[in-house]
MIZARO-559626 format. One line per 5 residues: for each residue x, y, z of N, C-alpha, C, O, CB. Coordinates in Angstrom, 3 decimals, padded with zeros to 6 digits, always signed. Glycine has a CB too. Layout:
# residues N
X Y Z X Y Z X Y Z X Y Z X Y Z ~ ...
# end
This chain:
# residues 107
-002.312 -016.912 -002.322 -002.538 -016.153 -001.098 -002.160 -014.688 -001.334 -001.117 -014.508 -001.962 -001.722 -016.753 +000.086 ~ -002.847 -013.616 -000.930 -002.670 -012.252 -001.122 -001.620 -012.228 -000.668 -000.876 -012.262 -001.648 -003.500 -011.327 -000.645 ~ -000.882 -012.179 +000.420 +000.183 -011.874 +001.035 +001.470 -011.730 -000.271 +002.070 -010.767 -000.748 +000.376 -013.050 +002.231 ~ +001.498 -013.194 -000.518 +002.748 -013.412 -001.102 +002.578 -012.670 -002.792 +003.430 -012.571 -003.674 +003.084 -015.225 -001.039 ~ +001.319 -012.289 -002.779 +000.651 -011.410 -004.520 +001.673 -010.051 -003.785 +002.723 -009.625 -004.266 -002.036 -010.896 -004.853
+001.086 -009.635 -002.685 +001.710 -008.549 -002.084 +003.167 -008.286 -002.431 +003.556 -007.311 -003.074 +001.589 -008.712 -000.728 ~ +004.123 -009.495 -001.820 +005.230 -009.767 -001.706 +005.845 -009.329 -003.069 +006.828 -008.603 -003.219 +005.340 -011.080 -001.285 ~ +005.051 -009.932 -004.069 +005.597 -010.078 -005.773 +005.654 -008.681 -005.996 +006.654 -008.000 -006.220 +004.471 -010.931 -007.069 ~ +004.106 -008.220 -005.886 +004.043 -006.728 -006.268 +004.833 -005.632 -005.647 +005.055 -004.709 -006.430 +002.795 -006.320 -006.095 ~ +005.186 -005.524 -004.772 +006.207 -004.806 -004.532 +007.690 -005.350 -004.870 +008.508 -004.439 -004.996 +006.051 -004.512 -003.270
+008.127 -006.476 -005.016 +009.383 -006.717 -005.712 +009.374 -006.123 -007.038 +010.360 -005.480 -007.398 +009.676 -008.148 -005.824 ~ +008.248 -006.284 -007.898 +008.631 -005.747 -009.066 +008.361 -003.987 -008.692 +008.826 -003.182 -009.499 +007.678 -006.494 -010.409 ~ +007.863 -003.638 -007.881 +007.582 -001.862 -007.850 +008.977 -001.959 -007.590 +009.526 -002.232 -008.658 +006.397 -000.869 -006.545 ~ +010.026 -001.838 -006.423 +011.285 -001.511 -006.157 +011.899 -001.306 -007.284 +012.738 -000.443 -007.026 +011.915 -002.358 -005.429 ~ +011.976 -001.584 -008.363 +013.450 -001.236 -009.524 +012.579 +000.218 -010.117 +013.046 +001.356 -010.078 +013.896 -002.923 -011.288
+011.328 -000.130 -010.613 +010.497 +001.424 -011.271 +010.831 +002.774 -010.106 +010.822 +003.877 -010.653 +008.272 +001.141 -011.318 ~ +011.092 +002.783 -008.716 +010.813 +003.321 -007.959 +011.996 +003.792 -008.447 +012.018 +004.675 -009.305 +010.374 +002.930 -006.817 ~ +013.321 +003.130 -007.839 +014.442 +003.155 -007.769 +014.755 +003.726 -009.070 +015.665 +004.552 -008.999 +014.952 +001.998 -007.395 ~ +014.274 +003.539 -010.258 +014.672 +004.616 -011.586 +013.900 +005.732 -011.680 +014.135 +006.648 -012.468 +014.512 +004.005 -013.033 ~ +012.710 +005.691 -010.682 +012.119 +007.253 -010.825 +012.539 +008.023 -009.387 +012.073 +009.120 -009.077 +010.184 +007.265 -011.036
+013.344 +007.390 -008.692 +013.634 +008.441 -007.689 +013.851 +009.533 -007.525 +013.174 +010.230 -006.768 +014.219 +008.349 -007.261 ~ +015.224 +010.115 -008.443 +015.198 +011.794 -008.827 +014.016 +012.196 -009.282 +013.635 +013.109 -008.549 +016.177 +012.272 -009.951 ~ +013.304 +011.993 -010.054 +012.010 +012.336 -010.405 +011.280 +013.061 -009.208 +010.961 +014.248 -009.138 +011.283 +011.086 -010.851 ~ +011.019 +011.653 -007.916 +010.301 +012.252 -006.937 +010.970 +013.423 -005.965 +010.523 +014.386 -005.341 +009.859 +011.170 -006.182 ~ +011.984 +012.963 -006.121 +012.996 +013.991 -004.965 +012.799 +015.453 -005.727 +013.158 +016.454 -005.108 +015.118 +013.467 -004.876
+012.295 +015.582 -006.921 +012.681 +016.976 -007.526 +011.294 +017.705 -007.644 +011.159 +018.888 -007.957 +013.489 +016.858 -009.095 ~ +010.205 +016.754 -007.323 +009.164 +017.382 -007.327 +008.265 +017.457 -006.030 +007.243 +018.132 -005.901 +008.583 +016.910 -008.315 ~ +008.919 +016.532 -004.988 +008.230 +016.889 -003.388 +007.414 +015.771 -003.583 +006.383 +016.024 -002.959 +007.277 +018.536 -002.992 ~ +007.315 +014.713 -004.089 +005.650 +014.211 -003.864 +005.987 +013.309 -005.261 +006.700 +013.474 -006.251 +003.995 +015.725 -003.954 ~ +004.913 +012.094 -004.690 +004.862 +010.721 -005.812 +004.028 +011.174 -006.901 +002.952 +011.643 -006.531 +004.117 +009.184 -005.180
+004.241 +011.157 -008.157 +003.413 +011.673 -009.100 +002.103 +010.155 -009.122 +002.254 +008.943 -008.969 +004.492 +012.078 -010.751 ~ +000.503 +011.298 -009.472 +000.044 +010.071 -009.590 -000.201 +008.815 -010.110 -001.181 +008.126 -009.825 -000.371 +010.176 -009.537 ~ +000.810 +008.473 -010.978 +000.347 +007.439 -011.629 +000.964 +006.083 -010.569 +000.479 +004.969 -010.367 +000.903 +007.533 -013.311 ~ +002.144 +006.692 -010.063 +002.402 +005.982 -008.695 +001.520 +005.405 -007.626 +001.023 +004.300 -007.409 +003.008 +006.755 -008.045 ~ +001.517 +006.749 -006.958 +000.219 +006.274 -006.046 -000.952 +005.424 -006.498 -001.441 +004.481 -005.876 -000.463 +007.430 -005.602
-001.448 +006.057 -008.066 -002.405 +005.202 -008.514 -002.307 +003.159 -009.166 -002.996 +002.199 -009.511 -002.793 +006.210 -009.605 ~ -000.736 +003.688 -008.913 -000.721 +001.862 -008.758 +000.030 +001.068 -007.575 +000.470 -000.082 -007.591 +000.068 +001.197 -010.101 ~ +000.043 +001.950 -006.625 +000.124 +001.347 -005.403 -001.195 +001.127 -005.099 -001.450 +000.049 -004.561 +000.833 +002.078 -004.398 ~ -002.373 +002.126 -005.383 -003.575 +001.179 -004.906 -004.038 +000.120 -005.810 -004.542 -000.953 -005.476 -004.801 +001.976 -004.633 ~ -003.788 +000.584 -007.091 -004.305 -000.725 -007.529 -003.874 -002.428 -007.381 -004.542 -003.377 -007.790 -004.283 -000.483 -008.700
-002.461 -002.477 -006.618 -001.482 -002.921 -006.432 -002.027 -003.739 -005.135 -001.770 -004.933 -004.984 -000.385 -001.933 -006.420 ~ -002.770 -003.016 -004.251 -003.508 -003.569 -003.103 -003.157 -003.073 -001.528 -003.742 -003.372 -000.486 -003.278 -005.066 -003.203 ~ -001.810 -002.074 -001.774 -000.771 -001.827 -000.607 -001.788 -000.656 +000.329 -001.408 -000.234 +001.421 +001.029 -001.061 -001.304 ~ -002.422 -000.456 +000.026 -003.679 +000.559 +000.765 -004.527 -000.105 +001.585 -005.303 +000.508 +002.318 -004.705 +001.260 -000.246 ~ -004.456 -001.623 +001.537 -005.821 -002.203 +001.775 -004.846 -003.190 +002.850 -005.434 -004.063 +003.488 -006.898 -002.990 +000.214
-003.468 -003.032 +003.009 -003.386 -004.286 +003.515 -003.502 -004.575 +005.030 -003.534 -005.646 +005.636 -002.254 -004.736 +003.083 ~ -003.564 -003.089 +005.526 -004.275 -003.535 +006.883 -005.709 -002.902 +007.399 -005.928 -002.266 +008.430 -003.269 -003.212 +008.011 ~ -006.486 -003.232 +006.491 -008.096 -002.874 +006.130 -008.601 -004.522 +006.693 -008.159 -005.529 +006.140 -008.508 -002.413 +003.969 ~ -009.690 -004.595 +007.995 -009.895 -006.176 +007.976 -010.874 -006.506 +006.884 -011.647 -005.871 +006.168 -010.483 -006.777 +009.418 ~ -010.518 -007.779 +007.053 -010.963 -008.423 +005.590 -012.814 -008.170 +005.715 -013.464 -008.075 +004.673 -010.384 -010.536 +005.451
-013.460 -008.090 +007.002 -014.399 -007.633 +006.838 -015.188 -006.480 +005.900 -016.254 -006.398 +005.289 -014.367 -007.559 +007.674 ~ -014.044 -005.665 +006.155 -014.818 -004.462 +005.199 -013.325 -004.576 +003.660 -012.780 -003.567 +003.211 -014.922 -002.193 +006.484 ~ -013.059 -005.789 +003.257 -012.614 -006.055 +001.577 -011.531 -005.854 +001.694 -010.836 -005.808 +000.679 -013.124 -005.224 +000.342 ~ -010.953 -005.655 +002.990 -009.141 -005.663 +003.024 -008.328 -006.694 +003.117 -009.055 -007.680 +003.243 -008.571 -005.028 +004.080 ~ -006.926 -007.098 +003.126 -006.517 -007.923 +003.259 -005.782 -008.469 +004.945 -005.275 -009.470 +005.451 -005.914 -007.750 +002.199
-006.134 -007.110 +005.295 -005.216 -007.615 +007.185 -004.332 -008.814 +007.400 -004.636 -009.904 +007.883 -006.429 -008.112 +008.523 ~ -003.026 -008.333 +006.884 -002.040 -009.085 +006.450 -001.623 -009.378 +007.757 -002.265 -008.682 +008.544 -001.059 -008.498 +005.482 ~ -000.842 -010.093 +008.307 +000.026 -009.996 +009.331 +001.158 -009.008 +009.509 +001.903 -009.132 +008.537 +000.486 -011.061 +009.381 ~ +001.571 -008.149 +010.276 +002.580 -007.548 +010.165 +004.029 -007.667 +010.079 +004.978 -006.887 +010.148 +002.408 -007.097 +010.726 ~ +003.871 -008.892 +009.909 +005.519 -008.859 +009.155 +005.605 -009.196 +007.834 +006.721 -009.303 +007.325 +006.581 -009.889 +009.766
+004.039 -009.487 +006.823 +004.264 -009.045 +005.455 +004.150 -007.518 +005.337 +004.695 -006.981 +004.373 +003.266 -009.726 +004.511 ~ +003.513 -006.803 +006.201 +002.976 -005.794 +006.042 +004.740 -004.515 +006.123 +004.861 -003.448 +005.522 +001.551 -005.775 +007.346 ~ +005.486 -004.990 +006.786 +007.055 -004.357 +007.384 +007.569 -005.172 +005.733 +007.579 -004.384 +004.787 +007.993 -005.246 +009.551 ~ +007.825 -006.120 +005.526 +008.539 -006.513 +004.181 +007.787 -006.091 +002.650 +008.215 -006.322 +001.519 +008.671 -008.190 +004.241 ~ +006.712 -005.500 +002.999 +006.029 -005.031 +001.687 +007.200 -003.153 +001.437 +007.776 -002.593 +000.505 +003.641 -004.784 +002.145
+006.981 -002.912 +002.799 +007.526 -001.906 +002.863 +008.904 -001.700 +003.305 +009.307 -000.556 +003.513 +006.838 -001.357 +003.404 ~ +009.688 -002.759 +003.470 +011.254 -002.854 +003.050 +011.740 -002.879 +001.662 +012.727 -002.386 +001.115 +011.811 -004.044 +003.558 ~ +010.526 -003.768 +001.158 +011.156 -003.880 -000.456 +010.666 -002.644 -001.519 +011.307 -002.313 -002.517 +010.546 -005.464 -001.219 ~ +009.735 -002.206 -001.198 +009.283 -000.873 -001.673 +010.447 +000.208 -001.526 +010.975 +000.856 -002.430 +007.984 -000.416 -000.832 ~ +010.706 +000.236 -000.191 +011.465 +001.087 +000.561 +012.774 +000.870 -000.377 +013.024 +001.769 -001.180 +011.558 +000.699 +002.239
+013.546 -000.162 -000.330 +014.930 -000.441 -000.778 +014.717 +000.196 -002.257 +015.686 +000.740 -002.787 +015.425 -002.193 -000.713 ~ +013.813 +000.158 -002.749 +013.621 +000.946 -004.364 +013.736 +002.829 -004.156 +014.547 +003.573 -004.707 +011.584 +000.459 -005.130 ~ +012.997 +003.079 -003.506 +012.765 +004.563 -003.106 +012.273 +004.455 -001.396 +011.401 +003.650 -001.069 +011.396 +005.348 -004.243 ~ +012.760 +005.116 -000.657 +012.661 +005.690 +000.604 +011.186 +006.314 +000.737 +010.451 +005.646 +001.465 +013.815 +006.755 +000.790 ~ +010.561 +007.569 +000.124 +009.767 +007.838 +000.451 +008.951 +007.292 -000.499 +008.187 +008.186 -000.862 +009.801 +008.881 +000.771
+008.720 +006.246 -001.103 +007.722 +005.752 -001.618 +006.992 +004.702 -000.981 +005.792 +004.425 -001.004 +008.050 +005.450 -002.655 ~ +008.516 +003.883 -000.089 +007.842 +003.279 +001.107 +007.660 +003.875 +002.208 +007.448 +003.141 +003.172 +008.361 +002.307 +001.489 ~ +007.680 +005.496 +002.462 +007.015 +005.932 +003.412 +005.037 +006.474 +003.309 +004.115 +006.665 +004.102 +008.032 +007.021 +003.714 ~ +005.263 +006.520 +001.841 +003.570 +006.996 +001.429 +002.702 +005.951 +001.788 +001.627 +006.124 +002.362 +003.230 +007.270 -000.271 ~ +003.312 +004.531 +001.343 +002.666 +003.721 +001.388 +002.693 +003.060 +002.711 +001.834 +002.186 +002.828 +002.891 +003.120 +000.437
+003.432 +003.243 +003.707 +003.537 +003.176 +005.092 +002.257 +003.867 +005.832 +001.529 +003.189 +006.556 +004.874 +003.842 +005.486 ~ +002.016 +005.318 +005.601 +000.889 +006.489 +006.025 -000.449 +005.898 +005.180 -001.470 +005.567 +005.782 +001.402 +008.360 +005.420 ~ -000.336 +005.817 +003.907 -002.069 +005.281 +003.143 -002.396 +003.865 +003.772 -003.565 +003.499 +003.893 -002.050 +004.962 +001.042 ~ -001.272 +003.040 +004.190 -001.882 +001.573 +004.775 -002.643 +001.758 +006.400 -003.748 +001.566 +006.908 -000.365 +000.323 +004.945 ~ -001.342 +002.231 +006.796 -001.939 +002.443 +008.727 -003.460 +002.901 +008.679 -004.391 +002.253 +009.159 -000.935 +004.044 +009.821
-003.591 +004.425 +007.859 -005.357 +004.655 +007.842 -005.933 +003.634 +007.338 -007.141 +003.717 +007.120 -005.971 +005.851 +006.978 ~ -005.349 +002.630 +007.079 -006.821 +001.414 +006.704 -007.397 +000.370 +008.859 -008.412 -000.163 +009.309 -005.591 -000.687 +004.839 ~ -005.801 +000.700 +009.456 -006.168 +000.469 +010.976 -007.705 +000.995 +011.727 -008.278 +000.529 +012.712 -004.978 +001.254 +011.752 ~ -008.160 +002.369 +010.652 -008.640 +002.930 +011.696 -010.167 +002.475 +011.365 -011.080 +002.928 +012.054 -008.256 +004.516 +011.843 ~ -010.481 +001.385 +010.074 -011.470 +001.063 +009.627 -011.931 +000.060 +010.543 -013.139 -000.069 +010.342 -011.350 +000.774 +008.387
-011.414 -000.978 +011.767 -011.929 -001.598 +012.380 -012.516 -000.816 +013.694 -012.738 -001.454 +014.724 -011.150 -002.555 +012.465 ~ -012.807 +000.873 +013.598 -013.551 +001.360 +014.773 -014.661 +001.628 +014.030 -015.760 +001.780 +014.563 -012.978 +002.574 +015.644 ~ -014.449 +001.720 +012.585 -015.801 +002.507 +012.392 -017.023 +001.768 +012.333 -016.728 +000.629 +012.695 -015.798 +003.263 +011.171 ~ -018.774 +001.850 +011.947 -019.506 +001.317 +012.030 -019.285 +000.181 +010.850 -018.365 +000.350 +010.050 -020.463 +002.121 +012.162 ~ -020.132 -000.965 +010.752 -019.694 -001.637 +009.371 -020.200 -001.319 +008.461 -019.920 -002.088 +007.541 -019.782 -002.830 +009.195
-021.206 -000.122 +008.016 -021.806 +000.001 +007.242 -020.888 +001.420 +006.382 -020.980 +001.853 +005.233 -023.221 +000.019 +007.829 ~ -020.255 +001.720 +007.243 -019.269 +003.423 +006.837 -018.024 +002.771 +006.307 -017.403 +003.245 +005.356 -018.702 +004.734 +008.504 ~ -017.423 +000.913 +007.378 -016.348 +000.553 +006.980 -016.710 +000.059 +005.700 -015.816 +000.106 +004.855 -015.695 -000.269 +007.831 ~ -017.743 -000.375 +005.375 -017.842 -000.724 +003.904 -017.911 -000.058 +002.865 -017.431 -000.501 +001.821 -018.644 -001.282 +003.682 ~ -018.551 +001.208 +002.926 -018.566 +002.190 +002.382 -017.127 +002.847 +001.329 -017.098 +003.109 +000.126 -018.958 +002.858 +003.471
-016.059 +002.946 +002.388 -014.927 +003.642 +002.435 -014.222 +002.553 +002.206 -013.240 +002.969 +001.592 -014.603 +004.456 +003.590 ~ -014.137 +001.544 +002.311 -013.136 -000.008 +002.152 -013.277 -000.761 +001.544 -012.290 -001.435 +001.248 -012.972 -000.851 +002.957 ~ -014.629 -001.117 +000.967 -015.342 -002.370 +000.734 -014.737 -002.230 -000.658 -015.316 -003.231 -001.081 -017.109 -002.497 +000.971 ~ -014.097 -001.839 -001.639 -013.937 -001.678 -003.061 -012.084 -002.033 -002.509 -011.323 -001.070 -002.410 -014.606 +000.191 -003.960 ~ -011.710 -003.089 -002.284 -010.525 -003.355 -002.987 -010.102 -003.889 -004.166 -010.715 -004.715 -004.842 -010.045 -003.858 -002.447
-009.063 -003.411 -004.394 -008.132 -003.777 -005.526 -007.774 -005.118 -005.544 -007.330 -005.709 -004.559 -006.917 -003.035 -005.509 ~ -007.974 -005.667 -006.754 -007.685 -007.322 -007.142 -006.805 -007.563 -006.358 -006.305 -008.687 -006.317 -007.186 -007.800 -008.594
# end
């Protein structure tokens, strides 16, 4: 079940976070190779509905993806807090734009 893939993948992100923290604190901002594996990771998609290739987790994996992220680095579970919510706004759009912009998730 994605959820609990979720669950894993951010247990193992928390310790990398947590040893690159000064890192981020000294430069303002997640360098990308971060961000680029939080999406590949799936944490972008998880409240994208599954219609347009997201996972629309329930929200209390969606709060523990980002406790355990969080407990590694603070603002790493805040990036990934802001890139998930904009996946909310994919159930207004048409389905052909939500697919467009959504439809390509990450394993």
């Amino acid at each position: 079940m994605m959820e609990a893939t979720l669950l894993e993948r951010a247990a193992t992100w928390a310790p990398q976070l947590a040893a690159r923290s000064d890192e981020f604190e000294k430069a303002r901002r997640l360098p990308a190779d971060i961000a680029d594996g939080f999406r590949d990771s799936g944490f972008f998609h998880m409240l994208v509905p599954k219609e347009f290739g997201g996972y629309e987790v329930h929200p209390s994996v969606f709060s523990r993806v980002l406790t355990t992220l969080s407990a590694g680095d603070g603002s790493a579970g805040w990036n990934v807090m802001i890139g998930a919510t904009t996946g909310l706004l994919a159930a207004s759009l048409p389905e052909e734009d939500g697919l467009e912009i959504y439809g390509r998730a990450p394993g």
